[in-house]
C-alpha positions in Angstrom: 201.1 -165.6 -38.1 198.4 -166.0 -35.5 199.6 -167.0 -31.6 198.2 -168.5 -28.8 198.0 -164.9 -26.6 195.4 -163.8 -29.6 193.2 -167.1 -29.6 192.6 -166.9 -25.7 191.1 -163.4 -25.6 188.4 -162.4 -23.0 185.0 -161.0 -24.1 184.3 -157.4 -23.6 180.5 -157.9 -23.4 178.5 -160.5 -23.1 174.4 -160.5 -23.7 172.1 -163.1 -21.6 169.0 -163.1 -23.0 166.3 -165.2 -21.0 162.7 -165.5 -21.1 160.8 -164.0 -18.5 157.4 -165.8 -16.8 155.6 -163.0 -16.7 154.1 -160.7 -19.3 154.0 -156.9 -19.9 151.0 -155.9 -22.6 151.7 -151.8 -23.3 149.5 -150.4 -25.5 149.3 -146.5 -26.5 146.7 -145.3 -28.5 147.3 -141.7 -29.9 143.9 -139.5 -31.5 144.0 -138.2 -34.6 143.7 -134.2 -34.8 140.4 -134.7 -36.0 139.1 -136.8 -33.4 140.8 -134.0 -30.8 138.8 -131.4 -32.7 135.7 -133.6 -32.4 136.1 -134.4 -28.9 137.1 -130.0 -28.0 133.7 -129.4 -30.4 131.4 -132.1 -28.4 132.7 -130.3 -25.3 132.2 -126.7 -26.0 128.4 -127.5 -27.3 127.8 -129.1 -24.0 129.2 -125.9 -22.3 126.9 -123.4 -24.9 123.9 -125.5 -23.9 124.6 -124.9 -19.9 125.2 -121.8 -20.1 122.0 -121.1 -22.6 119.7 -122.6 -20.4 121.1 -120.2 -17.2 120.6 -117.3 -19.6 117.1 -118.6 -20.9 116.3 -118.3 -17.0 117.9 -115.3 -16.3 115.8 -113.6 -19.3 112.5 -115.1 -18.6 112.7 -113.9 -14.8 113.8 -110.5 -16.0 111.3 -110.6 -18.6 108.5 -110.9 -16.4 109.6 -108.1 -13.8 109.7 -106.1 -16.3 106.7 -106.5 -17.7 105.1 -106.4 -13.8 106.7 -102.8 -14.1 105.2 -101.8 -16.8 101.8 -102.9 -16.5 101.7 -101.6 -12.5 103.6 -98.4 -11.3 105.4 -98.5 -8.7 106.3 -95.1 -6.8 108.9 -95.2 -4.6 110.3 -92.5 -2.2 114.2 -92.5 -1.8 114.4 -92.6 1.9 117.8 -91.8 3.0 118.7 -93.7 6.1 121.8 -92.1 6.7 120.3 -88.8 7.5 117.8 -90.2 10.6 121.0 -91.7 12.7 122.2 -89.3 15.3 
């Protein structure tokens, strides 16, 4: 038996669903873990190759003063400056 109290019932939710104007693109792009490896390899070559040609430098220069000391002798006296101030 259905009455007239349980036809009449009120909504507990209601949805509106209406179109916007405007538009919202999102994109999201996610790198593989080889392409991460790829991308951490390319950068730590770049930093090797820096850091060789600082040492290259640094080797050459020391190359050649040592080579200056070799070929010409150098004598030096230790002078202790500490001693002459009164």
């Amino acid at each position: 038996m259905v009455t007239d109290a349980s036809l009449h019932t009120t909504p507990y939710v209601q949805f509106y669903l209406r179109k916007s104007s405007f538009s919202h693109t999102i994109e999201k792009k996610v790198e593989k873990f080889d392409e991460f490896l790829a991308y951490i390899g390319g950068f730590v070559a770049s930093l090797i190759a820096i850091v060789g040609f600082i040492f290259s430098y640094i080797n050459r220069t020391m190359l050649s003063v040592n080579i200056a000391n070799k070929l010409y002798s150098f004598y030096r006296k230790n002078i202790d400056y500490s001693q002459n101030k009164k």
